[in-house]
C-alpha positions as CSV (number, residue, x, y, z in Angstrom):
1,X,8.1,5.6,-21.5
2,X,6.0,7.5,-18.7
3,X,3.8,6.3,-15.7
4,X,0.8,8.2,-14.8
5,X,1.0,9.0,-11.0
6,X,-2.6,8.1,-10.5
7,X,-2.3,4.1,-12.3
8,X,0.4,3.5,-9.6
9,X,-1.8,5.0,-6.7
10,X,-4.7,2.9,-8.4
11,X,-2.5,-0.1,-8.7
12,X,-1.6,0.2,-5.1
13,X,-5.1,0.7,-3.8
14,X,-6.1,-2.6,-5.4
15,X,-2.8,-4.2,-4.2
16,X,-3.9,-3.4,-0.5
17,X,-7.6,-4.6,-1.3
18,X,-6.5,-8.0,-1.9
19,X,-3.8,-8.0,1.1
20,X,-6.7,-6.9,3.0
21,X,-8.4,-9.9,2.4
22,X,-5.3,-12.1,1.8
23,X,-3.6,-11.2,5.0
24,X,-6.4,-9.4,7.2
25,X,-5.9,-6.1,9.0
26,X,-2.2,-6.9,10.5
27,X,0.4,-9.0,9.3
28,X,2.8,-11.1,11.6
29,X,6.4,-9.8,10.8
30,X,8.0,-13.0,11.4
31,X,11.9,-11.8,9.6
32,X,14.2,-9.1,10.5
33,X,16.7,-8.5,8.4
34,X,16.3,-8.4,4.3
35,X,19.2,-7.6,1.6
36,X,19.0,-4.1,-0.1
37,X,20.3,-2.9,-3.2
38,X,21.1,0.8,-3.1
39,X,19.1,2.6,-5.6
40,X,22.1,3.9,-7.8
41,X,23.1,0.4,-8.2
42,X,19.7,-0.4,-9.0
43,X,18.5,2.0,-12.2
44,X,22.4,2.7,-13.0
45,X,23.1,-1.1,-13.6
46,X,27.0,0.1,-14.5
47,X,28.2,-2.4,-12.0
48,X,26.9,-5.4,-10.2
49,X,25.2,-3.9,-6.9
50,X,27.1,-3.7,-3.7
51,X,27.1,-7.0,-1.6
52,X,26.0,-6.6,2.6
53,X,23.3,-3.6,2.5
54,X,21.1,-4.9,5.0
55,X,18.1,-3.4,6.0
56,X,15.6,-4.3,9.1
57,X,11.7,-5.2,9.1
58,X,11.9,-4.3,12.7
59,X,13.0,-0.7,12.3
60,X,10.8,-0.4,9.2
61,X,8.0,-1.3,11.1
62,X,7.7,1.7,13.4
63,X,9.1,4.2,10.9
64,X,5.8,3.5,9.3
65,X,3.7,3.0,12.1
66,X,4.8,6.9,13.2
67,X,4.5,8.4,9.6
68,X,0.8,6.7,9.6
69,X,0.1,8.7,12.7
70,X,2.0,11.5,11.2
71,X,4.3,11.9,13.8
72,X,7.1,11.6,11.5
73,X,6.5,13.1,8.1
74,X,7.0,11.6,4.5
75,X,10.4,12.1,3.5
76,X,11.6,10.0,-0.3
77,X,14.5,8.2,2.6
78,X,11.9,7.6,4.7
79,X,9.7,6.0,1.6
80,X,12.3,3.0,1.7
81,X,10.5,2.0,4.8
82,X,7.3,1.9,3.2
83,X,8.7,-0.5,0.4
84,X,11.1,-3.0,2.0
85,X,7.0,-3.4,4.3
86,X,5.4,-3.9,0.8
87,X,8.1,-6.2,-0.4
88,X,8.1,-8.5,2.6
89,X,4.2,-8.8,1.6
90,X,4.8,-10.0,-1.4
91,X,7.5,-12.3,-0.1
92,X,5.1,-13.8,2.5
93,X,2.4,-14.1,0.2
94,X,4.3,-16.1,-2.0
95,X,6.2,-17.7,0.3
96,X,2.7,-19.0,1.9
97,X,2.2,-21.1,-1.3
98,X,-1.3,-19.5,-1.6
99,X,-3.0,-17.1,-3.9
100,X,-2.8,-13.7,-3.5
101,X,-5.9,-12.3,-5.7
């Protein structure tokens, strides 16, 4: 199976459209700290993943915030930032009991 590049940038475009409106411009982060899964555990799926990876909404935040300005620049490690932020969207969007579309 293969992914165009382009649906998932479309894909996400649209996805920040509708937080846009869902949401409005900023977003209360109202939680800290979320459970990870490290990403060989993930896709390997050889072994159940490894218990107490923690990661923080509060240091996400800024890593963002200063690769948006481009003070910091895009690295894949620093990507993870970028998706426990999208995540915790979708967890508050749910979690609101409203719809999100």
């Amino acid at each position: 199976m293969q992914i165009d590049v382009n649906d998932i940038q479309k894909a996400t475009e649209l996805f920040f459209e509708k937080a846009k409106r869902f949401f409005g411009e900023t977003v209360e982060v109202d939680h800290d700290f979320y459970w990870q899964v490290d990403l060989a555990s993930a896709f390997e799926m050889q072994e159940p993943p490894v218990a107490g990876l923690m990661g923080s909404l509060w240091d996400d935040v800024p890593s963002v915030t200063d690769i948006a300005s481009e003070k910091n620049e895009l690295f894949l490690p620093e990507f993870m930032h970028v998706i426990s932020l999208l995540t915790y969207l979708q967890y508050k969007a749910e979690s609101s009991g409203k719809f999100f579309g």
